[in-house]
C-alpha positions in Angstrom: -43.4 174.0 17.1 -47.0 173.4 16.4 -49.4 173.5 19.3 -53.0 172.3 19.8 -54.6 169.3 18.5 -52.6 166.7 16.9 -54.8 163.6 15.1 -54.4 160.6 16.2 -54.9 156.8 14.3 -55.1 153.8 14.6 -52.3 151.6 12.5 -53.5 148.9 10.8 -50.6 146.4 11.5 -49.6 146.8 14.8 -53.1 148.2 16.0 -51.5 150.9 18.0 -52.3 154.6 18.3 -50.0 157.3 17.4 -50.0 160.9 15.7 -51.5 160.7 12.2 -47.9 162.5 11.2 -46.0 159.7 12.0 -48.2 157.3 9.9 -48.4 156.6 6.7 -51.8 156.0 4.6 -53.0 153.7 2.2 -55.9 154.6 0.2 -58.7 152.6 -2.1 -59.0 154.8 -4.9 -62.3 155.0 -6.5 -61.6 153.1 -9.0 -60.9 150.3 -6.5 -57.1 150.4 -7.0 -55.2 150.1 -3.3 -52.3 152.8 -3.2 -49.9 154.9 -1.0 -51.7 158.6 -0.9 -48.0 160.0 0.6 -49.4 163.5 0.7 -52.4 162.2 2.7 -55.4 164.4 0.9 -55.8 162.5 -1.6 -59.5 161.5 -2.4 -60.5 157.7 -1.3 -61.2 155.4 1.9 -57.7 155.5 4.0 -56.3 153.0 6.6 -53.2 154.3 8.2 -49.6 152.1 9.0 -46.5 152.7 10.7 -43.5 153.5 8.5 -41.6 150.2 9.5 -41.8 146.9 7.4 -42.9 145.2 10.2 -46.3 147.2 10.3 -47.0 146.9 6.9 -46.4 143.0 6.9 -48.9 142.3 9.9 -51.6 144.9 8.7 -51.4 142.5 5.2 -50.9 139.2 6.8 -53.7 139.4 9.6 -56.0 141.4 7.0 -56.2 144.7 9.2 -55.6 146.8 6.0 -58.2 144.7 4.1 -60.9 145.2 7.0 -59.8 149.0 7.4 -60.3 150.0 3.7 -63.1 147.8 3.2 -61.9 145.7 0.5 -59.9 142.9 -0.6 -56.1 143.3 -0.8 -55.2 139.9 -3.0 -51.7 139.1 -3.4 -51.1 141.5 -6.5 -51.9 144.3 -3.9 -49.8 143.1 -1.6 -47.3 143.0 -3.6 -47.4 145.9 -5.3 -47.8 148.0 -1.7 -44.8 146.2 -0.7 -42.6 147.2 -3.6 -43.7 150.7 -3.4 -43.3 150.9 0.2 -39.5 149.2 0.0 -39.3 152.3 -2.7 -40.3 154.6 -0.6 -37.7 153.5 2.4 -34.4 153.9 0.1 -35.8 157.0 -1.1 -36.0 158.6 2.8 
């Protein structure tokens, strides 16, 4: 096991703090485009979120993901970030 200095951030939804391992981040390319960066090195402003459905719909709904990358997530985003997240949890 890894010791020393684990990150920690902030999730968007739920607005509590937990090891930045355990979250997963969103990024705003530069190109303006709102993704998933699942490696989490990707370049581009990040916000970070929970891995749980729940998160995810309360970081969109109360615009904490908006606010956090600093640009506007409009319902194609949302959308789109919901399909891929949905993805994402039948793939684990």
């Amino acid at each position: 096991m890894r010791r020393g200095h684990q990150p920690l951030r902030t999730c968007a939804g739920c607005r509590a703090r937990a090891p930045q391992a355990e979250l997963l981040r969103a990024r705003r390319t530069p190109g303006g485009e709102i993704e998933f960066d699942v490696a989490g090195s990707e370049a581009g402003r990040g916000a970070y979120v929970h891995r749980s459905a729940t998160c995810l719909t309360e970081a969109l709904a109360r615009g904490g993901l908006a606010r956090a990358l600093r640009a506007d997530v409009g319902s194609d985003a949302a959308s789109r970030l919901t399909d891929r997240f949905t993805e994402m949890q039948e793939r684990a």
